[in-house]
C-alpha positions as CSV (number, residue, x, y, z in Angstrom):
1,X,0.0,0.0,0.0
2,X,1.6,3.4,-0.7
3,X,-0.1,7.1,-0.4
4,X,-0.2,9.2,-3.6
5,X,-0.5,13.1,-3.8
6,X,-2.2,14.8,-6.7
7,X,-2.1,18.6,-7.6
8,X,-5.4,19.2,-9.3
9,X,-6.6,22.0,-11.6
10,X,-10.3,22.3,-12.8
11,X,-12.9,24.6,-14.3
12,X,-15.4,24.2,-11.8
13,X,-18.4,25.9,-13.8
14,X,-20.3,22.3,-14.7
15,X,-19.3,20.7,-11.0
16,X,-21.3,21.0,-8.1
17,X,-18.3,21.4,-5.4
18,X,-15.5,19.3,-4.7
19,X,-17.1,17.3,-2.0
20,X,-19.5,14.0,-3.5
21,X,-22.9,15.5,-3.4
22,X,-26.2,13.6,-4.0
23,X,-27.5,16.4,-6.7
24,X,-24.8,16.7,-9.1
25,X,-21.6,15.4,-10.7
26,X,-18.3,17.0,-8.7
27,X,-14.6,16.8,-9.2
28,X,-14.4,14.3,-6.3
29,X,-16.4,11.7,-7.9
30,X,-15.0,12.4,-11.1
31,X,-11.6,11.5,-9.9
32,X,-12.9,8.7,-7.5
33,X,-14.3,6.8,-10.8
34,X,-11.6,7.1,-13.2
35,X,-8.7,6.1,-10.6
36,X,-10.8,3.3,-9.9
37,X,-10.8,2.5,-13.2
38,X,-7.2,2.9,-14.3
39,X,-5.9,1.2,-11.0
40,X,-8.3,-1.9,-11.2
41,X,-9.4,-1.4,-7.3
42,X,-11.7,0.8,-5.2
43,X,-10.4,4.8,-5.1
44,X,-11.3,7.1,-2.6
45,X,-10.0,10.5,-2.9
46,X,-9.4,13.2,0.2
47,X,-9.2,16.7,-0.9
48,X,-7.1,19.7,0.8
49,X,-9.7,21.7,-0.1
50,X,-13.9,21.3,-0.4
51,X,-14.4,24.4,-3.2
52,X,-17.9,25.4,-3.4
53,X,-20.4,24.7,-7.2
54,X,-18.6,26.6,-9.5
55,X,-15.0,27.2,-7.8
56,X,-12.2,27.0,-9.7
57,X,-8.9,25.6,-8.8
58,X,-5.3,25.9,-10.0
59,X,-3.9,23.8,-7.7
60,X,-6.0,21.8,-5.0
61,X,-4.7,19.2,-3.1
62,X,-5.4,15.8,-3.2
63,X,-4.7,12.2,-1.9
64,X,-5.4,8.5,-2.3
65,X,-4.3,5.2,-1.2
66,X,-3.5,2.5,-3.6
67,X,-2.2,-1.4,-3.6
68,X,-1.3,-0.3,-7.7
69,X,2.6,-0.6,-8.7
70,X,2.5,2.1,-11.1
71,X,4.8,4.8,-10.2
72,X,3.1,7.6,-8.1
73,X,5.2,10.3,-10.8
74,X,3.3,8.1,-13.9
75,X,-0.3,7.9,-12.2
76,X,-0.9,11.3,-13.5
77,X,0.0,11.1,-17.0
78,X,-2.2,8.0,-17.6
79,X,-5.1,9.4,-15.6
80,X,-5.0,12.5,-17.7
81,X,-6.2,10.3,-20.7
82,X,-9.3,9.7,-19.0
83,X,-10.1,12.4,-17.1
84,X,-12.9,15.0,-19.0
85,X,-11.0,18.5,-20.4
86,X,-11.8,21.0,-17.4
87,X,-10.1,18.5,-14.6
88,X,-6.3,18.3,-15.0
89,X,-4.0,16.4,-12.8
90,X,-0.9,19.1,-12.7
91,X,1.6,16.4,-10.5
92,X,1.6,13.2,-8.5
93,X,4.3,11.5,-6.4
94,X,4.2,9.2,-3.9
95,X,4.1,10.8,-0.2
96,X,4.9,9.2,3.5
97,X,1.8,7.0,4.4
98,X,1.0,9.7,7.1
99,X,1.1,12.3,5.1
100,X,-2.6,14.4,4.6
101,X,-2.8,17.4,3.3
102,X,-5.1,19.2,5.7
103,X,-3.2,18.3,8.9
104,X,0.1,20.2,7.4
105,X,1.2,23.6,8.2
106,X,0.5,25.2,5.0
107,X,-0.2,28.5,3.7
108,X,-3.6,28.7,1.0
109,X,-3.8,31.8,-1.8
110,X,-7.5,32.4,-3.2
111,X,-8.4,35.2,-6.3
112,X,-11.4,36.9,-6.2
113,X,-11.5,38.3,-9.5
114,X,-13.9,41.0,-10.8
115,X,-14.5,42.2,-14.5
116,X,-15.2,46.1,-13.9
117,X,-16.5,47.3,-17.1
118,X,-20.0,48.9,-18.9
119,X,-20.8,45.5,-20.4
120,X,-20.4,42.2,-20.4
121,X,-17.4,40.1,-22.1
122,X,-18.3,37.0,-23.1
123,X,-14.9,35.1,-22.9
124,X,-14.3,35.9,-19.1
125,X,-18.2,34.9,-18.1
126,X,-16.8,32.0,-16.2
127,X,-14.0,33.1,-14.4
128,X,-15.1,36.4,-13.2
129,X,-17.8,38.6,-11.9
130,X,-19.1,41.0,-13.9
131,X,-19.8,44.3,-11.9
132,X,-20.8,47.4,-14.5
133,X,-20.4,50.2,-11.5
134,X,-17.3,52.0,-11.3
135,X,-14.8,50.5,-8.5
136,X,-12.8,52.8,-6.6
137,X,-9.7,49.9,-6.2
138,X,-7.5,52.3,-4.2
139,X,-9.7,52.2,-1.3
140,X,-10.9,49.0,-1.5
141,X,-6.8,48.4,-1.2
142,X,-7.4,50.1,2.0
143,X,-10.1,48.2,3.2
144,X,-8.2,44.9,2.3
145,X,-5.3,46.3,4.6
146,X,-7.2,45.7,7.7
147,X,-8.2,41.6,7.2
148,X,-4.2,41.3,7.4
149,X,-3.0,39.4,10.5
150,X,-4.3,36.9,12.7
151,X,-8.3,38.2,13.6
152,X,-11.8,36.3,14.6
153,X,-13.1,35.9,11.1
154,X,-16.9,35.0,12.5
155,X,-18.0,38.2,10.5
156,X,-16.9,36.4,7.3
157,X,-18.3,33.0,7.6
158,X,-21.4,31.6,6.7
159,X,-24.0,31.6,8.7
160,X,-23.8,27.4,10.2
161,X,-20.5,26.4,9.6
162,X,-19.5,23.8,11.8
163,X,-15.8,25.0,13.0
164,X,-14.3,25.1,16.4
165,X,-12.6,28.2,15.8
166,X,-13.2,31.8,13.9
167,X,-9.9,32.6,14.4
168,X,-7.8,32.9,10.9
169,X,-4.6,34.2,10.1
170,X,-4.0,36.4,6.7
171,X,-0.4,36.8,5.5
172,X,-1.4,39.2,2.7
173,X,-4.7,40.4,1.1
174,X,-3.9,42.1,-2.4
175,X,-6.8,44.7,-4.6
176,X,-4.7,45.2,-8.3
177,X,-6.6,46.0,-11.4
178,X,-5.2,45.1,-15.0
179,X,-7.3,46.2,-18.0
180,X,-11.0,45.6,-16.4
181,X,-10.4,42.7,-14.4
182,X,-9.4,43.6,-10.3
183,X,-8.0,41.2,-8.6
184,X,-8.2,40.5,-5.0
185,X,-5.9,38.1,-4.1
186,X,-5.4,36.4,-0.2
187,X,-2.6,34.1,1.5
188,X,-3.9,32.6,4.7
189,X,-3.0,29.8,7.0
190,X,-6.6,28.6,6.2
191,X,-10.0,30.0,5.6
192,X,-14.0,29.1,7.0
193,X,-17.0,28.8,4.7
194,X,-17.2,31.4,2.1
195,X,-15.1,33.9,3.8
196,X,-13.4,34.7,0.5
197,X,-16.6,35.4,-1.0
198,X,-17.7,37.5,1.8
199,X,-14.6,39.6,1.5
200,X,-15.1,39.7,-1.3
201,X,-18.4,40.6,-1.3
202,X,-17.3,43.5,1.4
203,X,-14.8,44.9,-0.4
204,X,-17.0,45.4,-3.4
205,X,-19.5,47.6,-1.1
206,X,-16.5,49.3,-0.2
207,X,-15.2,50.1,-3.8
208,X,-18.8,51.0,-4.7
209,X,-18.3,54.0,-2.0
210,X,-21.3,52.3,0.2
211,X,-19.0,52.1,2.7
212,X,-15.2,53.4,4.0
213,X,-12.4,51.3,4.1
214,X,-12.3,51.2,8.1
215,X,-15.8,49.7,8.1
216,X,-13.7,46.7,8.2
217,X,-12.5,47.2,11.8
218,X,-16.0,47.5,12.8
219,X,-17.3,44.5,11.0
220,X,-14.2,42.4,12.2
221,X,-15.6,43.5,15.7
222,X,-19.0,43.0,15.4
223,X,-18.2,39.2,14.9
224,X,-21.8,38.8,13.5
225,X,-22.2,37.7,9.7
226,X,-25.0,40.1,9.0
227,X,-22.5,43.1,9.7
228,X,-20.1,42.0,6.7
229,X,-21.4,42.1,2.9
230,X,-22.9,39.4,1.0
231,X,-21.6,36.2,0.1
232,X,-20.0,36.7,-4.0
233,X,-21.2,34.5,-6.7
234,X,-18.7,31.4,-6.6
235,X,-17.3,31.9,-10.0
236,X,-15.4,34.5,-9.8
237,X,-13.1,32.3,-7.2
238,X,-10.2,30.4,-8.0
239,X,-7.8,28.6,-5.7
240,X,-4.2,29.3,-6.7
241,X,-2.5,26.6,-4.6
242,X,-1.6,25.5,-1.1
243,X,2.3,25.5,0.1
244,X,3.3,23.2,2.5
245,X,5.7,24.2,5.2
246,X,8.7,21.7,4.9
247,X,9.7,19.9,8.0
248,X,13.6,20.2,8.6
C-alpha cells in the first residue's frame, strides 16, 4: 500500500463542489471513478480543499491510497487520458503513508477576481464577476489592509458552519486591477466557509463608496455575519494553490 498526492486543476463551472454530493456530478467523484478505473481497485480521494459549485482551482490538493505498482510520478500522466478536459491532474508523487494534506502547516492563496466594465465580455463569463459600477480599487486596497494578521473571522463565515474556531490568520490580502479585471488576491494559514466570497463581497460595497475602508474594523468587531457584505457568486473564485511548510 503506498499514499499518492495529486495537484489538481479544474474549471469548476459544470461541478457542483468538490465534495460528492447527491445532486450533481463533482470533481471528487469524477476522480474517485476514473482512478478506480485505471488502477483496477476501489479509489477514494481526500481533498485539501472542499471548493464550493462553481469554484475553480489551480492547484487543490489531493490524496489516495492504492495497492497499484504504477509509479506515483506516472499515475498522472495516464489518468490524464481519461479524465474529462476541465479536470487536469498538474503532479503526482508518492508521499509518506502519514502524510494528509489538511493536517500540514501550510499557507492557501484564493483570487477573487472582478470584470469592472460597462458591459459584459463573453470570454471571461466563467472566471469572473461582472460588476458594470465604477470601482474605486485604491480604497478597497485600504479596506483589504485591515483583514491582514491573525483576527476572529466569524463576520466572514457563513452563517452554520461547523468550526471550532473563527480565528484565521491572513499573510497578505492584495486589490490590483489590470485592464477591467481587479484582482483580489489572499494568503492565509486557512479560511471558513465562504469567507473569500464575503470579503469579497465586502470589499466590493467598499469600492462602490457604500461604505469606508475602516468599516472593516467594525465589522471584524462585530463578529456577527449580517455586519459584513454578502456572500460573491462562486465563479469568480479560483484557488491558486496551497504551500506546504517543509519539516527540517
Amino acid at each position: 500500500m503506498k499514499r499518492v498526492r495529486l495537484i489538481v486543476a479544474y474549471d469548476g463551472t459544470n461541478y457542483r463542489g468538490w465534495q460528492v454530493q447527491p445532486n450533481g456530478i463533482t470533481i471528487e467523484e469524477v476522480l474517485n471513478r476514473h482512478l478506480s478505473e485505471l488502477l483496477g481497485e476501489k479509489i477514494i480521494v481526500t481533498g485539501a480543499s472542499r471548493t464550493d459549485s462553481g469554484v475553480h482551482s489551480l492547484g487543490n490538493v489531493a490524496i489516495f491510497d492504492t495497492e497499484s505498482r504504477m509509479p506515483g510520478e506516472k499515475i498522472s500522466f495516464a489518468l490524464n487520458q481519461r479524465l474529462p478536459e476541465d479536470i487536469v491532474i498538474q503532479n503526482s508523487c508518492e508521499v509518506p503513508d502519514d502524510w494528509h494534506p489538511r493536517y500540514q502547516v501550510s499557507k492557501k492563496t484564493y483570487e477573487y477576481r472582478i470584470l469592472n466594465r460597462s458591459f459584459r465580455m463573453p470570454t471571461r463569463r466563467l472566471d469572473t464577476y461582472f460588476y458594470h459600477y465604477p470601482l474605486d480599487v485604491d480604497k478597497m486596497r485600504q479596506a483589504a489592509a485591515y483583514l491582514v494578521g491573525e483576527h476572529d473571522f466569524k463576520s466572514f463565515c457563513a452563517v452554520g458552519a461547523q468550526v471550532r474556531s473563527t480565528v484565521r490568520t491572513i499573510y497578505s490580502c492584495e486589490v490590483g486591477k489590470a485592464d477591467d479585471v481587479i484582482t483580489i488576491r489572499m494568503t492565509g494559514n486557512g479560511f471558513l466557509y465562504h469567507m473569500v466570497r464575503i470579503i469579497a463581497g465586502t470589499l466590493l460595497r467598499v469600492g462602490a463608496g457604500e461604505w469606508e475602508p475602516e468599516k472593516i474594523e467594525e465589522i471584524l468587531s462585530a463578529k456577527n455575519r449580517a455586519a459584513a457584505g454578502p456572500t460573491a457568486p462562486a465563479h469568480g473564485l479560483t484557488m491558486i494553490g496551497i504551500v506546504y511548510e517543509k519539516k527540517n
